[in-house]
PyMOL Python script that loads the backbone (N, CA, C, O; Angstrom):
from pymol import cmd

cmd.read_pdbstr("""\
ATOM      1  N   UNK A   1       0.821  -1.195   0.000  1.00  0.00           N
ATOM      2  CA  UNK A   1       0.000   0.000   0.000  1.00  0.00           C
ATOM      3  C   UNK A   1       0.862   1.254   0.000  1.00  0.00           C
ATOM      4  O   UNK A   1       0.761   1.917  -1.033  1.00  0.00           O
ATOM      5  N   UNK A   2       1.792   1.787   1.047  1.00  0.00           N
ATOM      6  CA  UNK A   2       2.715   2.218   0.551  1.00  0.00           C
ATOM      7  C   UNK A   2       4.240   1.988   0.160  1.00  0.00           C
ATOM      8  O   UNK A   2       4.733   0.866   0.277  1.00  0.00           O
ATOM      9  N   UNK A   3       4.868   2.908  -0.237  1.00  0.00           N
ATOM     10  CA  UNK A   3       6.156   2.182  -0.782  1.00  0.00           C
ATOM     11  C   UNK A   3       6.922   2.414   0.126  1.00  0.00           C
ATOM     12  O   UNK A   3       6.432   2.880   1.155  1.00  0.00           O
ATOM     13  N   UNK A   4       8.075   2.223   0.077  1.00  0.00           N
ATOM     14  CA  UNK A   4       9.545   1.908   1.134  1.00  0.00           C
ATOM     15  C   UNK A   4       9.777   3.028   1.134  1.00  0.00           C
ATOM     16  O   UNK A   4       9.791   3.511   2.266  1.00  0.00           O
ATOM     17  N   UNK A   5      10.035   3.900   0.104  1.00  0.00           N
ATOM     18  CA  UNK A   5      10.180   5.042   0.085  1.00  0.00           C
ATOM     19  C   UNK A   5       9.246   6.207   1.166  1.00  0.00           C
ATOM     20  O   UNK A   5       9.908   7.049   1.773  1.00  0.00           O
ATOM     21  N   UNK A   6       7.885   6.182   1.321  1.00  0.00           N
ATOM     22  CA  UNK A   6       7.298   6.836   1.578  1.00  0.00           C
ATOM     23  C   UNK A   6       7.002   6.412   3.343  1.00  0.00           C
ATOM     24  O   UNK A   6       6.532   7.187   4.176  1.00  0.00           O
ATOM     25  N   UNK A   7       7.302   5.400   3.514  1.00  0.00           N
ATOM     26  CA  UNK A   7       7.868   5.106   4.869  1.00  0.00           C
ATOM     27  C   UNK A   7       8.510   5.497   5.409  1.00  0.00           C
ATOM     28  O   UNK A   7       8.160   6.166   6.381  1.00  0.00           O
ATOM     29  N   UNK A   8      10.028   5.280   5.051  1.00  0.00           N
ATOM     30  CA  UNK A   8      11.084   6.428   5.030  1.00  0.00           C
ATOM     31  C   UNK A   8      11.162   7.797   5.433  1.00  0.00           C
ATOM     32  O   UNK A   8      11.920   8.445   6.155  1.00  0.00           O
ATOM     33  N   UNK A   9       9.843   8.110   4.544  1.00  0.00           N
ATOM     34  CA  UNK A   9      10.546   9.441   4.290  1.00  0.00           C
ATOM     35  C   UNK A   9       9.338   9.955   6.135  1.00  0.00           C
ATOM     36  O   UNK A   9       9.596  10.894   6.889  1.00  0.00           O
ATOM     37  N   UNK A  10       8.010   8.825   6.310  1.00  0.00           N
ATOM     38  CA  UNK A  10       6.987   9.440   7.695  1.00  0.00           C
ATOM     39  C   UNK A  10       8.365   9.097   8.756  1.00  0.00           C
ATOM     40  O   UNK A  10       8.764   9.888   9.610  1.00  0.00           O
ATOM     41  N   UNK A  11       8.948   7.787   8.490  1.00  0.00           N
ATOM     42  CA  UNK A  11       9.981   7.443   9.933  1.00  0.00           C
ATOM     43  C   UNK A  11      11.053   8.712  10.173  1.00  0.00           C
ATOM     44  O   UNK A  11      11.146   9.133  11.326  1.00  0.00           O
ATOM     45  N   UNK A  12      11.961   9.409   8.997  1.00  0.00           N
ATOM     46  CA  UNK A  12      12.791  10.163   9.284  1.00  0.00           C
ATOM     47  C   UNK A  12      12.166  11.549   9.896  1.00  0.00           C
ATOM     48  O   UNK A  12      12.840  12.340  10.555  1.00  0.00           O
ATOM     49  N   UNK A  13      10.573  11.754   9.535  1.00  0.00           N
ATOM     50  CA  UNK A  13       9.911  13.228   9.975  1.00  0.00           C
ATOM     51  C   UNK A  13       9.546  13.444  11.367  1.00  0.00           C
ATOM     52  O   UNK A  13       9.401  14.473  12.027  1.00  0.00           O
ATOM     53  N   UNK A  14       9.394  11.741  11.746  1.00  0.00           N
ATOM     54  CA  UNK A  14       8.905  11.590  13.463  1.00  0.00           C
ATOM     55  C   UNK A  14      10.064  12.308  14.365  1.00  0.00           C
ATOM     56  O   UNK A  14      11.273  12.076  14.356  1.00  0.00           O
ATOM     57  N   UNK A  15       9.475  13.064  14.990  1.00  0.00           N
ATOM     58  CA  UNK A  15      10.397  13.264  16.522  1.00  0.00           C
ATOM     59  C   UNK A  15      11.063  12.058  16.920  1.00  0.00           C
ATOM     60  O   UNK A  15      11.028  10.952  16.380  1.00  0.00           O
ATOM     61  N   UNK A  16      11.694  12.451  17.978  1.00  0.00           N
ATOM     62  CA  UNK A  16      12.584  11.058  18.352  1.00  0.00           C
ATOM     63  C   UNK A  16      11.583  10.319  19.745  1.00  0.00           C
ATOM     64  O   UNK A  16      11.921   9.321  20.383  1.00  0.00           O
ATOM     65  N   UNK A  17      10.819  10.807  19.872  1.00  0.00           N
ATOM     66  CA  UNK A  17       9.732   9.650  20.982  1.00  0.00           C
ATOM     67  C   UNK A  17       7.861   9.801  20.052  1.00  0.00           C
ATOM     68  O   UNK A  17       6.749   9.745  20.577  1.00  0.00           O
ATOM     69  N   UNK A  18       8.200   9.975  18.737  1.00  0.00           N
ATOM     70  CA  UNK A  18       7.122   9.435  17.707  1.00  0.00           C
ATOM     71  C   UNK A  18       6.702   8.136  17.936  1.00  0.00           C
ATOM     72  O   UNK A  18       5.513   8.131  18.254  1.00  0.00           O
ATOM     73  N   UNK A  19       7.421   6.535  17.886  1.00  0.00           N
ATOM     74  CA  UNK A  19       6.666   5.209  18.076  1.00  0.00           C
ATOM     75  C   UNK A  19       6.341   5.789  19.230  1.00  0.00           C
ATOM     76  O   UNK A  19       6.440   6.945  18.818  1.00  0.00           O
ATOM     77  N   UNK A  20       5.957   5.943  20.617  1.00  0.00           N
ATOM     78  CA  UNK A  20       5.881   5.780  21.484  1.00  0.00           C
ATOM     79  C   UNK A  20       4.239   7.223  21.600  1.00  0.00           C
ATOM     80  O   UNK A  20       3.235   7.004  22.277  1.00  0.00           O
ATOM     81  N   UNK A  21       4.460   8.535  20.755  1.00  0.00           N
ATOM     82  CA  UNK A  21       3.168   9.077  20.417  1.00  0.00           C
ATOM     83  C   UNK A  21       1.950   8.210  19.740  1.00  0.00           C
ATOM     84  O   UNK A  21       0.782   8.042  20.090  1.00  0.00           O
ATOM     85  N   UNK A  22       2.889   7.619  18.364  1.00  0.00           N
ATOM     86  CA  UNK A  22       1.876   6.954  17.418  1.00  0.00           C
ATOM     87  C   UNK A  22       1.312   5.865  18.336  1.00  0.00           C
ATOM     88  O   UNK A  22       0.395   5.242  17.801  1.00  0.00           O
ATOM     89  N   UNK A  23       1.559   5.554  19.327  1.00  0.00           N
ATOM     90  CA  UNK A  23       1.168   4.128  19.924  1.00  0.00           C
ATOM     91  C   UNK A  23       0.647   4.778  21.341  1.00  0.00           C
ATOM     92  O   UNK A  23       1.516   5.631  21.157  1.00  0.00           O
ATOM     93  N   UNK A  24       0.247   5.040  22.164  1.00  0.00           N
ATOM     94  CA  UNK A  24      -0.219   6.616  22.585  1.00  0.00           C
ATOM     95  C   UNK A  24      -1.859   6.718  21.938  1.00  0.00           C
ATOM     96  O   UNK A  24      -2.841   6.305  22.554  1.00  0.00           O
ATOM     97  N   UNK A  25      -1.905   7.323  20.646  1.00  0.00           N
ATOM     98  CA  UNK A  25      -3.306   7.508  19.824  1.00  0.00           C
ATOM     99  C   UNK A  25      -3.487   6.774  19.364  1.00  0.00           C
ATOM    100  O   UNK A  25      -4.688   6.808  19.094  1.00  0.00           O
ATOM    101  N   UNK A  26      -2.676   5.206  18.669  1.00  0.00           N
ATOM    102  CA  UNK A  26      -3.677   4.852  18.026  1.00  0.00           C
ATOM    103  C   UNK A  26      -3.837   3.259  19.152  1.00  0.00           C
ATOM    104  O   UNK A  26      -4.730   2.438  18.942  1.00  0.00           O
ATOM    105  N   UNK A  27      -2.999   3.124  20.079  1.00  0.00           N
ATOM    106  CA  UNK A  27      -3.581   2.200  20.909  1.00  0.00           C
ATOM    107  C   UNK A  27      -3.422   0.797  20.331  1.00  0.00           C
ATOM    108  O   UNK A  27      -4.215  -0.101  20.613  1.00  0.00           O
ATOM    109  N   UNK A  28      -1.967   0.559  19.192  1.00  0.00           N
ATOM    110  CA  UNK A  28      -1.837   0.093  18.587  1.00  0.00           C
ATOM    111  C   UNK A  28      -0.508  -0.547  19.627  1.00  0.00           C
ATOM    112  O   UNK A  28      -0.246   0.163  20.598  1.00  0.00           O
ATOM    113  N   UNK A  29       0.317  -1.834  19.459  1.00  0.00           N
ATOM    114  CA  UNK A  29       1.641  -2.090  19.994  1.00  0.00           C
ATOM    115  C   UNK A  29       2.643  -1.395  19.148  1.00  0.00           C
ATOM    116  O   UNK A  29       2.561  -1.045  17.970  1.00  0.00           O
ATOM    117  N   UNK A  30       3.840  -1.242  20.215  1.00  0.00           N
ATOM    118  CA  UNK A  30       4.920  -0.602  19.570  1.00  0.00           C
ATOM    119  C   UNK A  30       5.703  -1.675  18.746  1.00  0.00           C
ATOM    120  O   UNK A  30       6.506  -1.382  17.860  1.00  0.00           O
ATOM    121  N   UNK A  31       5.410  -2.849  19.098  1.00  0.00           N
ATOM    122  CA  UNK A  31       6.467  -4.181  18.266  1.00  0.00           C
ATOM    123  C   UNK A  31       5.735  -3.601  16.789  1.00  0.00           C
ATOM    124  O   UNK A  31       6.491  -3.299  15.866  1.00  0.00           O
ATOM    125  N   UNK A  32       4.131  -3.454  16.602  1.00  0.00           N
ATOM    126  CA  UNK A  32       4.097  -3.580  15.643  1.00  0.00           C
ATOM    127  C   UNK A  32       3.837  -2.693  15.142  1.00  0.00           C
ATOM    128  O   UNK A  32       3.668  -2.915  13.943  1.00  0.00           O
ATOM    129  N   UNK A  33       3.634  -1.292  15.519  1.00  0.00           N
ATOM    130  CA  UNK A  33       4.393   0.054  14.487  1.00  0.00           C
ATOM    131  C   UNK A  33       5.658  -0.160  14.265  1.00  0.00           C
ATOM    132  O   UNK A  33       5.750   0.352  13.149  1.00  0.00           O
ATOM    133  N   UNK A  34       6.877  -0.609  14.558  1.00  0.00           N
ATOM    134  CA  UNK A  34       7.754  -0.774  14.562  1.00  0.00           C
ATOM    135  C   UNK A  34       8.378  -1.424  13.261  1.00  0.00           C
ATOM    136  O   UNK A  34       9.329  -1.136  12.535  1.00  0.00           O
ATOM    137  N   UNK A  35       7.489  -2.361  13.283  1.00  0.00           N
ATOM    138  CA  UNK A  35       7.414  -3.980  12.077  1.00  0.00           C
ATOM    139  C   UNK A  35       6.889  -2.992  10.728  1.00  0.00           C
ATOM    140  O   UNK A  35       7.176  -3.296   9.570  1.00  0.00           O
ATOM    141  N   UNK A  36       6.010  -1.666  11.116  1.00  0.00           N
ATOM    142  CA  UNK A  36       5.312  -1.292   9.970  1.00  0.00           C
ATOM    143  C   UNK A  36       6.400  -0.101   9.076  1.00  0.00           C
ATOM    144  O   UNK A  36       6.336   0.497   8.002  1.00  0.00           O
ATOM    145  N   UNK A  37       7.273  -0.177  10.101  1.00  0.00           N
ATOM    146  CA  UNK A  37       8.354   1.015   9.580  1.00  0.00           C
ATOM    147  C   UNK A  37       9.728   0.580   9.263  1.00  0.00           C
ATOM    148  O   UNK A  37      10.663   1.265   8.847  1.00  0.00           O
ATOM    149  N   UNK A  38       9.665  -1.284   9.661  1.00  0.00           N
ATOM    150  CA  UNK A  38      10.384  -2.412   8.512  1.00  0.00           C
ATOM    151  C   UNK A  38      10.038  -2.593   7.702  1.00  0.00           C
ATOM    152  O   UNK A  38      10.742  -2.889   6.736  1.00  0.00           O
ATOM    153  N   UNK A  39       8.550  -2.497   7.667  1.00  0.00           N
ATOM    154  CA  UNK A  39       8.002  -2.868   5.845  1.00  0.00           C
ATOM    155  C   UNK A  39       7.637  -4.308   6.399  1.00  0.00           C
ATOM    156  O   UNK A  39       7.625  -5.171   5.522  1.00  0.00           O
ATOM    157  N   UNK A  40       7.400  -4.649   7.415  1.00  0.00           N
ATOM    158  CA  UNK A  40       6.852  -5.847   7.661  1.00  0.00           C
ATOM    159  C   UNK A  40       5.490  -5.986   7.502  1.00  0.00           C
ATOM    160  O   UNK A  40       4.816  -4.989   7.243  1.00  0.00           O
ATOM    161  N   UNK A  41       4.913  -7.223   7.633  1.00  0.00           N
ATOM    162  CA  UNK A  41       3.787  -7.398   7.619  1.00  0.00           C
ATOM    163  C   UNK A  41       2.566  -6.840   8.201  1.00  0.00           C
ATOM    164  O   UNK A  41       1.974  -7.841   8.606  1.00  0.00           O
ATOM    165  N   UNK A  42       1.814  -5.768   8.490  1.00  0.00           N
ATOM    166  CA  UNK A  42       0.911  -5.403   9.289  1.00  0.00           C
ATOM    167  C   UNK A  42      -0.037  -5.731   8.404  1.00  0.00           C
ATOM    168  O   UNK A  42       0.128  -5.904   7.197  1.00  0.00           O
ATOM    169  N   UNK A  43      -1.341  -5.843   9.203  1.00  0.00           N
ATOM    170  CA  UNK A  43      -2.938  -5.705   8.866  1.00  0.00           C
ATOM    171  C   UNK A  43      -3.381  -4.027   8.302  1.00  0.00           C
ATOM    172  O   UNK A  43      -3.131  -2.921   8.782  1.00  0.00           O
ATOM    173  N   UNK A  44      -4.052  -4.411   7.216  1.00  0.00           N
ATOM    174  CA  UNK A  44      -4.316  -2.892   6.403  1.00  0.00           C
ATOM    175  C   UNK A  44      -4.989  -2.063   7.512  1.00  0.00           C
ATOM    176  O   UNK A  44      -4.535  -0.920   7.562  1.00  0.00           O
ATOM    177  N   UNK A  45      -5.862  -2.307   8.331  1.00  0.00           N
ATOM    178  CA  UNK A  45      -6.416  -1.181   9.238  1.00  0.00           C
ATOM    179  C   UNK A  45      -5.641  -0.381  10.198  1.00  0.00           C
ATOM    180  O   UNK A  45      -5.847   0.764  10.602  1.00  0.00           O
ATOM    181  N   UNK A  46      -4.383  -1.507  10.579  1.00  0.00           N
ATOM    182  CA  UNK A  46      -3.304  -1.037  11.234  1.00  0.00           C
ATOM    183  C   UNK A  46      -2.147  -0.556  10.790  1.00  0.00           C
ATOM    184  O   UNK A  46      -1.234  -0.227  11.548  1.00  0.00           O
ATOM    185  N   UNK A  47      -2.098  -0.482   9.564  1.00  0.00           N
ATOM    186  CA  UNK A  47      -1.503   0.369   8.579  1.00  0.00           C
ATOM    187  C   UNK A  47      -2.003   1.692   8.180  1.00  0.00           C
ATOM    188  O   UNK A  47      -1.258   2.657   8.014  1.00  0.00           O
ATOM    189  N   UNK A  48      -3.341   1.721   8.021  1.00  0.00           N
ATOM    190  CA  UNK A  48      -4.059   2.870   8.136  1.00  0.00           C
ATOM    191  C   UNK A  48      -3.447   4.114   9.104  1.00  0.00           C
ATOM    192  O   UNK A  48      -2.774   5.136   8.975  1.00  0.00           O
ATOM    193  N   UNK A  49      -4.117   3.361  10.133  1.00  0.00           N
ATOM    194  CA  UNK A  49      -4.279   4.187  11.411  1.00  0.00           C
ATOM    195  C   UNK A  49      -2.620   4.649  11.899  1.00  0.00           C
ATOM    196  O   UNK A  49      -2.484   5.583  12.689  1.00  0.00           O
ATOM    197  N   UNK A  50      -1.547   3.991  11.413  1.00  0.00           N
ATOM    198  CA  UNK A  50      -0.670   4.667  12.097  1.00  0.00           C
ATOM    199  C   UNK A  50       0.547   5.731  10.950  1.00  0.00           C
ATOM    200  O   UNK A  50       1.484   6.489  11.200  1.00  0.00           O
ATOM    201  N   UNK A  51      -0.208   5.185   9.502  1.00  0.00           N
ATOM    202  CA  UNK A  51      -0.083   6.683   8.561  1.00  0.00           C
ATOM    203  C   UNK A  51      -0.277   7.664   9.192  1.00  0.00           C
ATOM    204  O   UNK A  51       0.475   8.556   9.585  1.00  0.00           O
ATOM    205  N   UNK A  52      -2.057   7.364   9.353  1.00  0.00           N
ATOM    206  CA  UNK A  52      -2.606   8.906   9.122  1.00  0.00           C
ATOM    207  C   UNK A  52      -1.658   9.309  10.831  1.00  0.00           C
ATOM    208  O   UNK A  52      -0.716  10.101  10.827  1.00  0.00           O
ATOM    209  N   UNK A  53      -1.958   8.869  11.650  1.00  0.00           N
ATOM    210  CA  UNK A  53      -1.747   9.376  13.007  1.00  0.00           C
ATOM    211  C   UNK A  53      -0.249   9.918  13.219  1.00  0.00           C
ATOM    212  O   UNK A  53      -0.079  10.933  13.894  1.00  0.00           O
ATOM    213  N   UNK A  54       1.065   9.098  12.520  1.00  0.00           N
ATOM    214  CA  UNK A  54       2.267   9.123  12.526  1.00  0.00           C
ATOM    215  C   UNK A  54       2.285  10.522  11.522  1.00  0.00           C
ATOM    216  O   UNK A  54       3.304  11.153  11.805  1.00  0.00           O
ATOM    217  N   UNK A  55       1.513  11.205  10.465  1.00  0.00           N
ATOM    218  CA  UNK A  55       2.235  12.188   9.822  1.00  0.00           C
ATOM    219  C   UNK A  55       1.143  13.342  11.070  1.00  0.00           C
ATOM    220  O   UNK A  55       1.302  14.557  10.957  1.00  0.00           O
ATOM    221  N   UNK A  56       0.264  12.881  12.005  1.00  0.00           N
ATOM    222  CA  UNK A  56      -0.876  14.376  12.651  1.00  0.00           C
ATOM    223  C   UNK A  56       0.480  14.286  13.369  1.00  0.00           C
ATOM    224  O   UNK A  56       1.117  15.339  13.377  1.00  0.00           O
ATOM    225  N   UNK A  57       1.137  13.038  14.079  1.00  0.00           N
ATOM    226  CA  UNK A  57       2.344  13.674  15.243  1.00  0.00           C
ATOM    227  C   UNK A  57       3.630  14.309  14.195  1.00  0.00           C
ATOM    228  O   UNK A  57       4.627  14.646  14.834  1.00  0.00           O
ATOM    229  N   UNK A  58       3.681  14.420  13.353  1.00  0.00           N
ATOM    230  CA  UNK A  58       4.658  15.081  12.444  1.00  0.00           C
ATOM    231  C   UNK A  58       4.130  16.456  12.583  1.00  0.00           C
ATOM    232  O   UNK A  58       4.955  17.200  13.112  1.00  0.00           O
ATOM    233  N   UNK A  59       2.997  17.032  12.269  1.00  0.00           N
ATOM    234  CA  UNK A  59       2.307  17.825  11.525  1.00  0.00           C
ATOM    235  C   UNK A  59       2.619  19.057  13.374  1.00  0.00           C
ATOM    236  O   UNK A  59       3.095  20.174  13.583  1.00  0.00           O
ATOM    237  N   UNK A  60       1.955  17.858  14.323  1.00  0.00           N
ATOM    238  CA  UNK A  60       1.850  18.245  15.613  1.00  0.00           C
ATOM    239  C   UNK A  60       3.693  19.281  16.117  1.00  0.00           C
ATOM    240  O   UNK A  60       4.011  20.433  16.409  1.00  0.00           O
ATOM    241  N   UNK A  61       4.366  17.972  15.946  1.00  0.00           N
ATOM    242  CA  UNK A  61       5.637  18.828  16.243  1.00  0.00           C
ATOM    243  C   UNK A  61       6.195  19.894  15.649  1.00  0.00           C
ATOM    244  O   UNK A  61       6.739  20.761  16.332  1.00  0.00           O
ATOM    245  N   UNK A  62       6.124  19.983  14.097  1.00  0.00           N
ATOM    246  CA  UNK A  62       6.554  21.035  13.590  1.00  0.00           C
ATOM    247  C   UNK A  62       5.899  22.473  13.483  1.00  0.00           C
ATOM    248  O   UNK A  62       6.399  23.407  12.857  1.00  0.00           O
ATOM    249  N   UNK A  63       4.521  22.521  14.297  1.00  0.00           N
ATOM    250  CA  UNK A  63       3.684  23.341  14.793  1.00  0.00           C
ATOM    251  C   UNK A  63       4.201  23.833  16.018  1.00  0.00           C
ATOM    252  O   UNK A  63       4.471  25.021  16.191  1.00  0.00           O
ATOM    253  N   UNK A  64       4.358  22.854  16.959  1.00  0.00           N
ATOM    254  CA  UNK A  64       4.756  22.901  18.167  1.00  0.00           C
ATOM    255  C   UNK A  64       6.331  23.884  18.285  1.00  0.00           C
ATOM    256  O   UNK A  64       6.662  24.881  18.927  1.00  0.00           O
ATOM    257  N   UNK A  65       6.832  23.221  17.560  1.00  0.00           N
ATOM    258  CA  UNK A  65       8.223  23.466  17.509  1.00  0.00           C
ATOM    259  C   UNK A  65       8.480  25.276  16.730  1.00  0.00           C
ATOM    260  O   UNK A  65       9.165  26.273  16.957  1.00  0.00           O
ATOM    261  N   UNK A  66       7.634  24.904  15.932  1.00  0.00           N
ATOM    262  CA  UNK A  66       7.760  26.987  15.102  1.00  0.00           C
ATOM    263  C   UNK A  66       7.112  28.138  16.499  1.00  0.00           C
ATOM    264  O   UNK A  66       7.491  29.296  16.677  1.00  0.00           O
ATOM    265  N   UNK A  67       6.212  27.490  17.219  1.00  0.00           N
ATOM    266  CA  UNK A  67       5.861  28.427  18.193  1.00  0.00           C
ATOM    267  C   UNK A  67       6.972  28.694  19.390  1.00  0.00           C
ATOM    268  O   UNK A  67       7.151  29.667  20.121  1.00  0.00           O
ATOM    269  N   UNK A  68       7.615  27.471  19.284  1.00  0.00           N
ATOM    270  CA  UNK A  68       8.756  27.708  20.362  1.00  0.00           C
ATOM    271  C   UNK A  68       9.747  28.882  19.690  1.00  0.00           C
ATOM    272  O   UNK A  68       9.835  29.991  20.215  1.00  0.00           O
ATOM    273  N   UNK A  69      10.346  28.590  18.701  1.00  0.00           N
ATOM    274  CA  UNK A  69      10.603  29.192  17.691  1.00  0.00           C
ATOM    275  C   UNK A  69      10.478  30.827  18.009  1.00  0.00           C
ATOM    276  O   UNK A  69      11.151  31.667  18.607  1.00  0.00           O
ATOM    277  N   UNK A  70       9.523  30.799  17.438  1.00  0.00           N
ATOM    278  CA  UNK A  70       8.938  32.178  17.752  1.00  0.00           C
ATOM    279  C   UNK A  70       8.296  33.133  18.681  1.00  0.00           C
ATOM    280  O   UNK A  70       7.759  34.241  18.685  1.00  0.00           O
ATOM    281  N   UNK A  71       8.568  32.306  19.345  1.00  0.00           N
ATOM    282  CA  UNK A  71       8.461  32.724  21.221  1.00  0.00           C
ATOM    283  C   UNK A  71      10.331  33.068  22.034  1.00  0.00           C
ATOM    284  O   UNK A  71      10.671  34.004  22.757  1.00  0.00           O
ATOM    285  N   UNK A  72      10.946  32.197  21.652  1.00  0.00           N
ATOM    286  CA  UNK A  72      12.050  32.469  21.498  1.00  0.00           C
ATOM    287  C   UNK A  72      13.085  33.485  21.338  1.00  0.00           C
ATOM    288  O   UNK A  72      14.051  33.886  21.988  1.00  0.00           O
ATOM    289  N   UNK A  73      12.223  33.884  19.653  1.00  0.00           N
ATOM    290  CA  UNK A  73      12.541  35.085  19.077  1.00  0.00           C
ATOM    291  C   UNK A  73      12.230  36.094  19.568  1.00  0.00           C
ATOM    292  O   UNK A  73      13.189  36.864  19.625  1.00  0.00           O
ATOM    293  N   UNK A  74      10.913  36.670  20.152  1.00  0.00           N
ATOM    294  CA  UNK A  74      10.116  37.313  20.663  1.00  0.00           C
ATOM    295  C   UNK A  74      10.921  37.566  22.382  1.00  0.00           C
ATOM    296  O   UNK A  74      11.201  38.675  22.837  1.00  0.00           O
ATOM    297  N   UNK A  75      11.083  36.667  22.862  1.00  0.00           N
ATOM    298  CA  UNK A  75      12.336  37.261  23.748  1.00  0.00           C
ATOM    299  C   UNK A  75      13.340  37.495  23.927  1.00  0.00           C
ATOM    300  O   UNK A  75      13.814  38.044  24.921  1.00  0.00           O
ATOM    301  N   UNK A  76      14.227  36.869  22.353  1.00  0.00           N
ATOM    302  CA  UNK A  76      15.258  37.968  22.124  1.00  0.00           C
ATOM    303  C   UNK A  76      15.318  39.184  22.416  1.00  0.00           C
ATOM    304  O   UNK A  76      15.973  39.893  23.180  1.00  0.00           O
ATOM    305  N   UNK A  77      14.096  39.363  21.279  1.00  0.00           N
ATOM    306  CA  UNK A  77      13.932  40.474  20.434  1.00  0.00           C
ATOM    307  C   UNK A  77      13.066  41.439  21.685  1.00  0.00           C
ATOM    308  O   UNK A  77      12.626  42.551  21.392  1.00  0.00           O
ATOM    309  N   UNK A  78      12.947  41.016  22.686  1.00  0.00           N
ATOM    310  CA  UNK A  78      12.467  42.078  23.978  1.00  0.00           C
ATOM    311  C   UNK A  78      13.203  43.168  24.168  1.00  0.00           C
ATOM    312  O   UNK A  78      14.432  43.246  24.143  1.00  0.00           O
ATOM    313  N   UNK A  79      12.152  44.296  24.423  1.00  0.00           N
ATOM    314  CA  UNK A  79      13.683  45.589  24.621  1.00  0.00           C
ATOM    315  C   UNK A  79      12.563  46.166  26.110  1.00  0.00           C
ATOM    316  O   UNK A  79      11.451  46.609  25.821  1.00  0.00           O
ATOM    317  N   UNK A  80      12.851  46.121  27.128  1.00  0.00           N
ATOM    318  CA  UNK A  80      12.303  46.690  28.082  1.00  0.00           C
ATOM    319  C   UNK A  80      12.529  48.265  28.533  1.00  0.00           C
ATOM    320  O   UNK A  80      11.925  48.722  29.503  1.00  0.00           O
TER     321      UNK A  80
END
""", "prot")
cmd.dss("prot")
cmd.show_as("cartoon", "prot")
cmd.util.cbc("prot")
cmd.orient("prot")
């Protein structure tokens, strides 16, 4: 369903405690998100669910992370 490639590319976007979010929401085991980001065998529903959920915790951090960002900046950039 998807390719090796496009695996790849959700595993390298995850934060570094992503298996442990994706498994968290979707209430899924970590052996076998794990297996799904070998390209191992999973069940299509459980393939589903930890796409979509593995790119919202992508989507989540790099949201997260620009506000830090720019909160950051914002107290640089303070002049009292």
């Amino acid at each position: 369903m998807f390719t090796v490639e496009e695996i790849k590319e959700l595993k390298e976007s995850l934060p570094k405690n992503g298996i442990h979010l994706i498994h968290n929401r979707t209430g899924i085991s970590r052996p076998t998100i794990y297996k799904f980001f070998e390209a191992g065998d999973v069940k299509l529903p459980q393939m589903e669910k930890i796409w979509i959920d593995g790119w919202l915790v992508v989507k989540e951090y790099k949201e997260k992370r620009a506000k830090l960002k720019s909160h950051a900046q914002q107290v640089i950039n303070f002049k009292a």
